[in-house]
C-alpha positions as CSV (number, residue, x, y, z in Angstrom):
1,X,-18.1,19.6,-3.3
2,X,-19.5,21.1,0.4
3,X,-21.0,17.8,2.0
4,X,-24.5,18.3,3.8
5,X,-22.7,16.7,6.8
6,X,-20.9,19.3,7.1
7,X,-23.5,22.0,7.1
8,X,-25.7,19.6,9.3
9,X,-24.4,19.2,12.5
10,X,-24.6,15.6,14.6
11,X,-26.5,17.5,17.5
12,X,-29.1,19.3,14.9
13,X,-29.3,15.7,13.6
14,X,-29.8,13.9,16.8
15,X,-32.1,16.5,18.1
16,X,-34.7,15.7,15.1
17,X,-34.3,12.0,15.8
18,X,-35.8,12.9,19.5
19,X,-38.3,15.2,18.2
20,X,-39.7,12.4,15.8
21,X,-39.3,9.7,18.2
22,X,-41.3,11.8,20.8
23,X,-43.8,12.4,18.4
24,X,-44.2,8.6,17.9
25,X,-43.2,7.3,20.8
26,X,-45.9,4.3,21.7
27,X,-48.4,3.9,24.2
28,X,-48.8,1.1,26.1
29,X,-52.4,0.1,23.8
30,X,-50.0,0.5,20.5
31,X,-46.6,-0.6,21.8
32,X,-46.2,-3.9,20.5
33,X,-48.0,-3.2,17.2
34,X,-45.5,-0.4,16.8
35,X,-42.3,-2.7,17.7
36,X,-43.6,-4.8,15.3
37,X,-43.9,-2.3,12.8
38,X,-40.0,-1.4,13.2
39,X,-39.2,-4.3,13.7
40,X,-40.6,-5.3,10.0
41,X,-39.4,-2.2,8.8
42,X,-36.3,-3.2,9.5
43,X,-35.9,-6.4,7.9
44,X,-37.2,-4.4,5.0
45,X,-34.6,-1.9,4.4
46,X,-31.9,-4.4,5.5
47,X,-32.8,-6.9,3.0
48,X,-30.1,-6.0,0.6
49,X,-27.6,-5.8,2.7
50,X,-26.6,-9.4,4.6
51,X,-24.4,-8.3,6.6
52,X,-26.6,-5.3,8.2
53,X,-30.0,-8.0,8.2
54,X,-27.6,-10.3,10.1
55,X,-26.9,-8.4,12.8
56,X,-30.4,-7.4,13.3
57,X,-31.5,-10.5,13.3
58,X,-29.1,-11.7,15.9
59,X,-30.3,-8.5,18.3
60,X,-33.7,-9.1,18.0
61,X,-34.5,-6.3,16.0
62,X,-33.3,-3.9,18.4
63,X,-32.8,-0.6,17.6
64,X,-28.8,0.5,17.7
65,X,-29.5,4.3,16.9
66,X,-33.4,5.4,17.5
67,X,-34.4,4.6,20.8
68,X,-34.0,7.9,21.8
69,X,-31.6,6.6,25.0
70,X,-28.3,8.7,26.2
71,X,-26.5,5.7,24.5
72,X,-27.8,6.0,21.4
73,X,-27.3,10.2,21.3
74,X,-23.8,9.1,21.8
75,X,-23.3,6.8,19.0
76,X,-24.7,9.3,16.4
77,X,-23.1,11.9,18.0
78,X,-19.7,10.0,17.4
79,X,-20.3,9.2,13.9
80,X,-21.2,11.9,12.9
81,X,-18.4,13.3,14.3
82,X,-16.3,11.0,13.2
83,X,-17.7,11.4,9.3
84,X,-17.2,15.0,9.3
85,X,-13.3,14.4,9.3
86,X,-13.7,11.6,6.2
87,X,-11.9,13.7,3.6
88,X,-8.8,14.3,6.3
89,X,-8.3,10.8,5.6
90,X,-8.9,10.8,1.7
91,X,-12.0,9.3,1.9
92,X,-14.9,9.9,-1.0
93,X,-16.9,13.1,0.4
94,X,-19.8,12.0,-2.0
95,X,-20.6,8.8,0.3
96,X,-21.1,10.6,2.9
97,X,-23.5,13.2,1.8
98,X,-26.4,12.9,4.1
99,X,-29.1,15.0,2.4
100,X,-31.3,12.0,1.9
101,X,-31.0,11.0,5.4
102,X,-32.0,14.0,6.4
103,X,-34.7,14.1,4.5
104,X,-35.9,10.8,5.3
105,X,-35.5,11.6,9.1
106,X,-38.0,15.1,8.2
107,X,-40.2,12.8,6.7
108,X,-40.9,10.2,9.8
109,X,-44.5,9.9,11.0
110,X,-44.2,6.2,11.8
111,X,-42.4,3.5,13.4
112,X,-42.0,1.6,9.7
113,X,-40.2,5.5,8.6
114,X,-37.8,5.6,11.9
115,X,-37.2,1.7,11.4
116,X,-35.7,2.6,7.7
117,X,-33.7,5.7,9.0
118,X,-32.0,3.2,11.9
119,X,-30.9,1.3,8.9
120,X,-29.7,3.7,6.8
121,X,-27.5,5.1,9.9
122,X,-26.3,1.8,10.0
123,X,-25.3,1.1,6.7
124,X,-23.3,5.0,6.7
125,X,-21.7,3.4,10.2
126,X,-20.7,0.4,7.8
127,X,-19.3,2.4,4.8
128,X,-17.4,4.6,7.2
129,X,-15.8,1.7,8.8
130,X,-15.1,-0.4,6.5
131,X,-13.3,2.4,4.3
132,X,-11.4,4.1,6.9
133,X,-10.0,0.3,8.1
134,X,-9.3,-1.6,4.9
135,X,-9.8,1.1,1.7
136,X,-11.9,2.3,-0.9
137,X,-10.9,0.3,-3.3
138,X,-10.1,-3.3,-4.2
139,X,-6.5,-3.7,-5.4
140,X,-6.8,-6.9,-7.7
141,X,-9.5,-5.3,-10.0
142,X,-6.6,-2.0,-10.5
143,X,-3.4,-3.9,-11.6
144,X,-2.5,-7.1,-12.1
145,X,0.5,-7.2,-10.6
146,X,-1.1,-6.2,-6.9
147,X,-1.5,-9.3,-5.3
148,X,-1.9,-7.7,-2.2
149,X,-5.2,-9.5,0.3
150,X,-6.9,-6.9,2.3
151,X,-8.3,-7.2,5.6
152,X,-11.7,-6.9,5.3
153,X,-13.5,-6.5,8.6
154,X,-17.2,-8.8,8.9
155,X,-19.7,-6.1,8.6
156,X,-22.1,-8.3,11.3
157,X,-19.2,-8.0,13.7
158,X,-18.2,-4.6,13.1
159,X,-21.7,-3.6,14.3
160,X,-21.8,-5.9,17.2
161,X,-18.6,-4.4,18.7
162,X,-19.3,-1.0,17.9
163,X,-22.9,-1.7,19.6
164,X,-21.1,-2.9,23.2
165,X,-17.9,-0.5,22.6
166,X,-18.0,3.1,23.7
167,X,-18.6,4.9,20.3
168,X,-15.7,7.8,20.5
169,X,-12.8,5.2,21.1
170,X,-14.1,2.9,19.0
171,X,-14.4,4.5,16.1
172,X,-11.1,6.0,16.0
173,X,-9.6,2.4,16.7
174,X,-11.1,2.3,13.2
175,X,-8.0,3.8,11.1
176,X,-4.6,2.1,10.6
177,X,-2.7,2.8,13.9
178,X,0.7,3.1,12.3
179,X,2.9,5.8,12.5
180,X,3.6,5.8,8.7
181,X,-0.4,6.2,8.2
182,X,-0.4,9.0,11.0
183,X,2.4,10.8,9.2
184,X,1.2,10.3,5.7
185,X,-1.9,12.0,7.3
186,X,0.0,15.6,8.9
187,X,1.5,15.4,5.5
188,X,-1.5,15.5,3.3
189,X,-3.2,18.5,5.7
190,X,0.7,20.3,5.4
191,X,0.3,20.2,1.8
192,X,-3.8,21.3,1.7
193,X,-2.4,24.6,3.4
194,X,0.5,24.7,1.2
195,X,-1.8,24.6,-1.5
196,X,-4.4,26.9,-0.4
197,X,-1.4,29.5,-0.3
198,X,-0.5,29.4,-3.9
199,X,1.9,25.9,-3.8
200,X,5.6,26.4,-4.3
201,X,5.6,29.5,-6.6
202,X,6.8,29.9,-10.4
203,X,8.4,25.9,-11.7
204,X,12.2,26.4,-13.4
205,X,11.8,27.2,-16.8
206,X,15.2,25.5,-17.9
207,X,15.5,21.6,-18.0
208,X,19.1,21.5,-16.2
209,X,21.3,24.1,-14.0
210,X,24.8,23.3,-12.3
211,X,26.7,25.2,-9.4
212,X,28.3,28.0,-10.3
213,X,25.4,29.4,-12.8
214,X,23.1,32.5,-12.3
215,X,20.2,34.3,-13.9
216,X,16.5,34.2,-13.1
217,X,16.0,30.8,-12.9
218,X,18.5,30.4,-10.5
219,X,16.3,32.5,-8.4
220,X,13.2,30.3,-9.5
221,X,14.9,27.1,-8.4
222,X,16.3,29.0,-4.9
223,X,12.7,30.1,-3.9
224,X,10.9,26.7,-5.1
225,X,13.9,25.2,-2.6
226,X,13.0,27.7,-0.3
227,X,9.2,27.1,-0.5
228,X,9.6,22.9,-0.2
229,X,11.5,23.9,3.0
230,X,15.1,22.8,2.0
231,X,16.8,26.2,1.7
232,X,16.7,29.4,4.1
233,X,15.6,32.4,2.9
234,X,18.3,33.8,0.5
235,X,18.7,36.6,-1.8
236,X,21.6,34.9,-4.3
237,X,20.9,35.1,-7.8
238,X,24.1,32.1,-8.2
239,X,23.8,28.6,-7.5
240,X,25.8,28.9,-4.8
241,X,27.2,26.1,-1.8
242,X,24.2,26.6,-0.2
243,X,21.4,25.6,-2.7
244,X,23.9,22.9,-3.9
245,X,23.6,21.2,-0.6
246,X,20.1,21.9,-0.7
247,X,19.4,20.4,-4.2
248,X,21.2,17.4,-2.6
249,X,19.0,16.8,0.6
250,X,16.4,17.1,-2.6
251,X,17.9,14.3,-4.5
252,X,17.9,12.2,-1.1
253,X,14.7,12.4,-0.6
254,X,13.5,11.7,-3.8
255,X,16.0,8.6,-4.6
256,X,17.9,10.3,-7.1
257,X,21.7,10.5,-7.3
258,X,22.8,13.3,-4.6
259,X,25.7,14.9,-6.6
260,X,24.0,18.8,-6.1
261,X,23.9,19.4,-9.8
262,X,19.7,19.8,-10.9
263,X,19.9,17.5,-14.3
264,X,17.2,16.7,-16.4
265,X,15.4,14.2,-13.4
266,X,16.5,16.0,-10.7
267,X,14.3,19.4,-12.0
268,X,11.3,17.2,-13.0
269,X,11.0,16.1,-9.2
270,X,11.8,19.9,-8.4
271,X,8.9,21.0,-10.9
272,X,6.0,18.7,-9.5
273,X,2.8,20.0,-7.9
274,X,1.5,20.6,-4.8
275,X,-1.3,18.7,-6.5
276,X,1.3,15.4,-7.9
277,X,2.3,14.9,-4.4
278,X,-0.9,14.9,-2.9
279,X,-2.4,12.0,-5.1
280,X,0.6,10.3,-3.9
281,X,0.1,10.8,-0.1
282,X,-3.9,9.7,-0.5
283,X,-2.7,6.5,-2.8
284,X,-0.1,5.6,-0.1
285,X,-2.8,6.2,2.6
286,X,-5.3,3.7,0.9
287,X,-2.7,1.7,0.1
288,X,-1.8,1.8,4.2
289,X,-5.4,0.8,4.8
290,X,-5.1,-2.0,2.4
291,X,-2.5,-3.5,5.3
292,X,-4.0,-2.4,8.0
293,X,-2.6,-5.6,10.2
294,X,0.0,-6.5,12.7
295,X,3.0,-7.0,10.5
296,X,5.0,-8.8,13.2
297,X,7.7,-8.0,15.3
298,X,10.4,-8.8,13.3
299,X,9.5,-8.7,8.8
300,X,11.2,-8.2,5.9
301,X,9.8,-4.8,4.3
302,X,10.7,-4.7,0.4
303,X,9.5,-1.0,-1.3
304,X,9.6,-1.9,-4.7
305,X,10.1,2.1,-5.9
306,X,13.4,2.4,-3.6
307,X,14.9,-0.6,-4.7
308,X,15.7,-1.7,-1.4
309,X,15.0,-4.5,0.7
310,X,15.1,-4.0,5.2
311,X,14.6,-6.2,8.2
312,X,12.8,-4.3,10.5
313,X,13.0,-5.4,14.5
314,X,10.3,-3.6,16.9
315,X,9.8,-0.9,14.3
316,X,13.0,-0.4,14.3
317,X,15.1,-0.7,10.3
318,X,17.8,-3.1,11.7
319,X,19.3,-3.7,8.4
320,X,18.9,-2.5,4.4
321,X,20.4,-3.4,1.0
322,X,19.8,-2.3,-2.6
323,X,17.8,-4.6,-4.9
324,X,17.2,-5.1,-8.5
325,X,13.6,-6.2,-9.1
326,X,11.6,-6.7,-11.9
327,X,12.0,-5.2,-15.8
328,X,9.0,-2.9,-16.4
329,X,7.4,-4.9,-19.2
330,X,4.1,-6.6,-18.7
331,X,5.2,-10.2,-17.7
332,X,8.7,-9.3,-15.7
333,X,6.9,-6.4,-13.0
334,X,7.5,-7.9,-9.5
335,X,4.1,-8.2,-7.9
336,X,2.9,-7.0,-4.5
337,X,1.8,-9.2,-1.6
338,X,2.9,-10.4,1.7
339,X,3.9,-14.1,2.9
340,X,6.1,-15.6,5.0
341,X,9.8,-16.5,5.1
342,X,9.9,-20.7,5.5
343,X,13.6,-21.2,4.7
344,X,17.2,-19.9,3.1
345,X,18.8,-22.1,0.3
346,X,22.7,-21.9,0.5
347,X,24.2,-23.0,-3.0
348,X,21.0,-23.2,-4.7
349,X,20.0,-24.5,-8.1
350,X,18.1,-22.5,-10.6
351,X,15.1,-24.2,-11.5
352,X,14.0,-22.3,-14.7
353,X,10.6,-20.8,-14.4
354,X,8.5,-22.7,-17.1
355,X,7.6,-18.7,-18.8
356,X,11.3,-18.1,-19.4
357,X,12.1,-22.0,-20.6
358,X,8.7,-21.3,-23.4
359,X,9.6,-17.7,-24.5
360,X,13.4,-17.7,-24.3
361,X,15.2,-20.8,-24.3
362,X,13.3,-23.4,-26.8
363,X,13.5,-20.8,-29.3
364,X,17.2,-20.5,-28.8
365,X,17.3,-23.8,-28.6
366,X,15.3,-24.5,-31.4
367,X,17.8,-23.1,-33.5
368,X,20.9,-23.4,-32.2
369,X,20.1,-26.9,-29.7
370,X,23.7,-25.6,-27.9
371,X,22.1,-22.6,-26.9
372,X,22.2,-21.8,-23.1
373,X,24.6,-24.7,-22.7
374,X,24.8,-24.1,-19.1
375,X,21.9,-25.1,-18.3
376,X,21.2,-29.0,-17.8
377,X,17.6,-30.2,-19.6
378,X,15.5,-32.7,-17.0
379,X,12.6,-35.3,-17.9
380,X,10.0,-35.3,-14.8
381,X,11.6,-37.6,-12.6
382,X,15.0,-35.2,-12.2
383,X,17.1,-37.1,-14.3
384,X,19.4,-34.6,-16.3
385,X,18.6,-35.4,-20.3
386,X,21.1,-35.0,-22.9
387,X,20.3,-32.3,-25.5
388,X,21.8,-34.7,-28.8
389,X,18.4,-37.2,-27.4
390,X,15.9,-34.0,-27.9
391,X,14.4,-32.6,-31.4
392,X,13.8,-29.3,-30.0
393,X,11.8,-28.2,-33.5
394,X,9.2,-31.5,-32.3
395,X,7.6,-29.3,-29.3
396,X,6.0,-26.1,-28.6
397,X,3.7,-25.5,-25.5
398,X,4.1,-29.4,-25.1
399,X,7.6,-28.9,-24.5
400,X,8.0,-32.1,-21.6
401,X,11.5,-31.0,-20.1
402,X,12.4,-28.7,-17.2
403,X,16.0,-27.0,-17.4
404,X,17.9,-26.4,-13.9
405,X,21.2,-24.2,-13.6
406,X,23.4,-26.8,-10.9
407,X,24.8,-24.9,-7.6
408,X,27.9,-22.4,-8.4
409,X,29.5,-18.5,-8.5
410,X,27.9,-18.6,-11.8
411,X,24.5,-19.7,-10.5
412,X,21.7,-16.9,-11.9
413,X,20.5,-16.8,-7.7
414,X,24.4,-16.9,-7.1
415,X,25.0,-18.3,-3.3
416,X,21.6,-18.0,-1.3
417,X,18.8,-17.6,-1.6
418,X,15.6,-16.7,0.6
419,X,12.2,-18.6,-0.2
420,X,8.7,-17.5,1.0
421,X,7.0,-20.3,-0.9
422,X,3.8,-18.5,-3.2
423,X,1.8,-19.1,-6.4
424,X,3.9,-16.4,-8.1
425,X,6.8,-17.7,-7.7
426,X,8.9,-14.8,-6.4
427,X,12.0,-14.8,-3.7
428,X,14.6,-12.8,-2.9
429,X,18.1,-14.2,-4.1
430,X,21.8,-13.3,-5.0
431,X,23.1,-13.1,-8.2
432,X,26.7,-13.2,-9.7
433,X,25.7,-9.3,-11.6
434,X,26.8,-7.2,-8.8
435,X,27.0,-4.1,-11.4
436,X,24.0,-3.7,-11.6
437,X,23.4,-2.0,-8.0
438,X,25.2,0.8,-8.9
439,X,22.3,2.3,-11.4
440,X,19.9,4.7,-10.2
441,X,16.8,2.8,-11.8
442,X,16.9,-0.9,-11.1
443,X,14.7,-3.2,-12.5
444,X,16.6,-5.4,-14.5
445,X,14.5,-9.4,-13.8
446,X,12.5,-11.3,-14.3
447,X,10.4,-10.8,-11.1
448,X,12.1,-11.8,-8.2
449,X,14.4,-9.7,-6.2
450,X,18.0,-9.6,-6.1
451,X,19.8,-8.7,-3.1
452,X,23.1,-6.4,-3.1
453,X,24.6,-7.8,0.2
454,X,23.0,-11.0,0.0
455,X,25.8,-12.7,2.8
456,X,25.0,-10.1,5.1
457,X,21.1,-10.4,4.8
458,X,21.7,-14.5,5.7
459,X,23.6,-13.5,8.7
460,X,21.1,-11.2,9.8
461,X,18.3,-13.9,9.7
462,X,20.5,-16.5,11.1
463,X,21.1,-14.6,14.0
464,X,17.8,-15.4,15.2
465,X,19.0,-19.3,15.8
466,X,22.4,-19.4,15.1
467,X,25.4,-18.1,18.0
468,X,27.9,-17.9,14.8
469,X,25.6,-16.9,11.9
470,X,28.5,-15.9,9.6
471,X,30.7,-18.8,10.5
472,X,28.0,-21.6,10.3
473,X,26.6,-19.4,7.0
474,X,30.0,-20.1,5.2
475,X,30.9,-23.2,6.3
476,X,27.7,-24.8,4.5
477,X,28.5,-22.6,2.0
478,X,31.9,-24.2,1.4
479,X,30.3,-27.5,1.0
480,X,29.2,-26.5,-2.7
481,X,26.0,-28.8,-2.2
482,X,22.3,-27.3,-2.0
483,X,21.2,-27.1,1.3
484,X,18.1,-25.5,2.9
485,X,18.0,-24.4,5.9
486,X,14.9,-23.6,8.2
487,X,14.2,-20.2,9.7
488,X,13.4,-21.9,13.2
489,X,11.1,-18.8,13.5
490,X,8.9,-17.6,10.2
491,X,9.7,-13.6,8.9
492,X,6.7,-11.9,7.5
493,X,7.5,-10.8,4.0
494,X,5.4,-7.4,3.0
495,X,6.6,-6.4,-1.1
496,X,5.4,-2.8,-1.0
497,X,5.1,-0.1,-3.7
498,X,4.9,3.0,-1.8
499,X,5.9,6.7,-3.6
500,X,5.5,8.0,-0.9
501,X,6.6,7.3,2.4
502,X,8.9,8.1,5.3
503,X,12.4,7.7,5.9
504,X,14.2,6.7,9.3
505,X,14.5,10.4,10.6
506,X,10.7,10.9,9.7
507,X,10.9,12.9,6.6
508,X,8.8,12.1,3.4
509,X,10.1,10.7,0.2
510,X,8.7,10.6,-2.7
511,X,9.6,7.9,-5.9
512,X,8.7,7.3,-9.2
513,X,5.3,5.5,-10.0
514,X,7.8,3.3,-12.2
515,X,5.3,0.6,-13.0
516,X,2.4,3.3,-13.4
517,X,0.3,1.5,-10.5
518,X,-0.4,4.3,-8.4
519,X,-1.4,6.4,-11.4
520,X,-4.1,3.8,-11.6
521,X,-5.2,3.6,-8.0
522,X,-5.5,7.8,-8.0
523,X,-7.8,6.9,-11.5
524,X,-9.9,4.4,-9.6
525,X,-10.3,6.7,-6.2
526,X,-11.3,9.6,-8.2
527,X,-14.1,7.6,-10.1
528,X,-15.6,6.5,-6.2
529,X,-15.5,9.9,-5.9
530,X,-12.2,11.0,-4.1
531,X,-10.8,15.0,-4.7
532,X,-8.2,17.1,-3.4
533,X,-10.2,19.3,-1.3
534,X,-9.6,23.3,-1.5
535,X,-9.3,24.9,1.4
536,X,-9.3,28.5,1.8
537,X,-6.4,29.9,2.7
């Protein structure tokens, strides 16, 4: 779709906004009849829209766009400017069609007419703002299991700085300023040209090849390399040293295991689009929008497709470990949000959620009342109950009892654990199954996260407030008894899902949509209207 806006130029628009407000301009007789006029025209137009009425009531009525002032060419001049580049962000083009605007501004022979047109301009101000700083879409009505609470920016205000702001700067203060959105942007342009010439050539018509093979689809997997940018040009029809090493700065970048042999997963990632990897770069940018906040100068950054789990210092990663989160079943996916760190727990209990005590241990207990025989049974006041006093068969969702696992290297959360207090109930822990870090895929919980160097994660906060983090870590630790202890300073917590995104050294990496949310985000952005534009090549 070819926008009107970008046919219709901001001066050709503002030029017919002078022309019809010369044409109309009052005399002194008619002046105030024809403030009035606007003024009631006005109210009209922005009656269905509180946010827009509100700020015009708080001006007086005063026009932001139409006076026909230097000031005013500027703003429109700005946002119309500013609109024309809405699809570089991955905005809907569709929302900012302005044929009917145009149309309506042709159509002006009044003061009522040019007081509807300064609302409408208003109201596209608003829709372009409020997209391009906090998204298109709103996350809780895609998936479930994205918690996450946008930023919406007050329409009224966003007016009333814009209306005492120079226009230019303003508006592009609009867009997430970080570094990850500004990349995510250069790449999503990269791959519009990459597209426009054809994408990456002919996929590999063979679902594995090793080192040491040839044939033609060696030389389809050497020039798709090539054409991705991992390999120099080359002529070899073998699967040679060179595109081994390239197939393994491949597998880097797309989290897969970087042994240089192109297996079954390894040529899937090889064989996606141009077109796959751009839906990911606009969901990650929407997704960017969606935080568009200071996230602090020190946070803990978990990316729930990378299974990994950082402490970032001045935008700097200052430490990373692996983590298992979530099984991808409909009542184990970890969710996405953001909170703060309050406290770490050294020797912790388990305190059984209350969905695992209903769905997994009453039934086992129910018929074997043994069952999960490390675990002690609790009535409300604490007190551990003993099981030979319970008729497990007597209850159901009635069930009055809590279960707790007591403090130990057998402890489900293992030795630590690090609370951000929420109504999901998620934290970041350790856990006594180390193997598990060693798989490729890793979502093995129930929700929460598990930590692979746990110890070293502790010191790292502890640091903060403690001269000896390591020794005072350990010697609470060696007490055996549960003890919190407060992070003197709060960490902002941010559980991401991100498939695309940049590493340290500033090159994109793409991930699995394991849990199938960005699949549903692309659905919902394509429904408001959202494309991969083609542009010629």
């Amino acid at each position: 779709m070819t926008s009107t806006l970008l046919r219709f130029s901001a001066f050709a628009f503002y030029a017919l906004i002078i022309t019809t407000f010369t044409a109309i301009a009052p005399t002194p007789a008619t002046a105030q009849a024809k403030v009035t006029a606007f003024a009631q025209a006005v109210a009209e137009a922005a009656a269905n829209d509180e946010e827009v009425a509100a700020f015009y009531r708080q001006s007086g009525y005063a026009p932001l766009w139409t006076d026909g002032s230097e000031e005013q060419q500027a703003r429109i001049l700005a946002l119309f400017q500013a609109i024309q580049h809405a699809d570089d962000h991955g905005l809907p083009l569709p929302d900012y069609d302005t044929t009917a605007l145009e149309a309506e501004m042709r159509a002006i022979d009044s003061p009522r007419d040019l007081g509807r047109v300064e609302v409408e301009l208003s109201k596209l101000f608003l829709r372009y703002g409020k997209q391009i700083n906090s998204g298109i879409t709103e996350p809780a009505s895609i998936d479930e299991g994205i918690k996450r609470e946008v930023p919406h920016r007050d329409g009224t205000k966003l007016l009333l700085e814009f209306s005492k702001s120079a226009p230019a700067p303003y508006l592009r203060s609009l867009p997430p300023r970080s570094e990850e959105y500004a990349a995510l942007m250069r790449e999503k342009l990269r791959l519009e040209r990459v597209r426009a010439e054809g994408g990456w050539g002919p996929t590999v018509q063979v679902s594995a090849l090793e080192p040491g093979q040839s044939g033609q689809a060696v030389v389809a997997l050497r020039n798709r390399l090539v054409a991705m940018g991992y390999l120099d040009r080359s002529a070899t029809m073998t699967y040679d040293e060179n595109i081994q090493r390239a197939v393994q700065k491949f597998q880097t970048r797309h989290g897969l295991t970087s042994d240089g042999v192109a297996g079954g997963a390894t040529m899937r990632e090889i064989n996606a689009s141009v077109e796959a990897r751009l839906q990911s770069i606009i969901v990650a940018m929407e997704r960017e929008r969606w935080m568009n906040v200071d996230r602090g100068e020190r946070y803990i950054w978990v990316n729930l497709t990378t299974y990994t789990a950082r402490i970032v210092d001045g935008g700097k990663v200052t430490f990373e470990t692996r983590s298992v989160i979530g099984k991808n079943i409909a009542t184990h996916r970890t969710p996405e949000f953001s909170d703060e760190m309050e406290r770490i727990v050294i020797n912790p209990s388990w305190y059984v959620p209350r969905s695992i005590i209903m769905n997994e241990y009453l039934p086992a207990m129910k018929r074997n009342p043994g069952a999960a025989g490390h675990l002690q049974i609790t009535n409300a006041a604490g007190r551990v109950v003993s099981r030979g006093a319970i008729d497990f068969n007597a209850y159901g969702r009635s069930f009055p009892f809590n279960m707790r696992q007591p403090p130990g290297p057998r402890n489900a959360l293992g030795l630590v654990k690090f609370l951000f207090p929420n109504k999901y109930n998620i934290y970041l822990h350790d856990t006594p199954t180390k193997h598990l870090f060693a798989q490729e895929v890793r979502t093995y919980s129930h929700g929460c996260i598990r930590l692979g160097d746990p110890f070293d994660f502790a010191y790292a906060l502890l640091a903060a407030q403690e001269p000896d983090p390591k020794g005072f870590f350990h010697s609470v630790q060696a007490t055996g008894a549960e003890t919190p202890v407060e992070l003197e300073k709060r960490v902002p917590v941010h559980l991401v899902y991100r498939t695309a995104f940049t590493d340290t050294q500033g090159n994109m990496n793409y991930r699995d949509d394991m849990y199938g949310r960005d699949a549903k985000i692309w659905s919902v952005l394509q429904y408001r209207g959202v494309s991969l534009r083609a542009l010629d090549s």
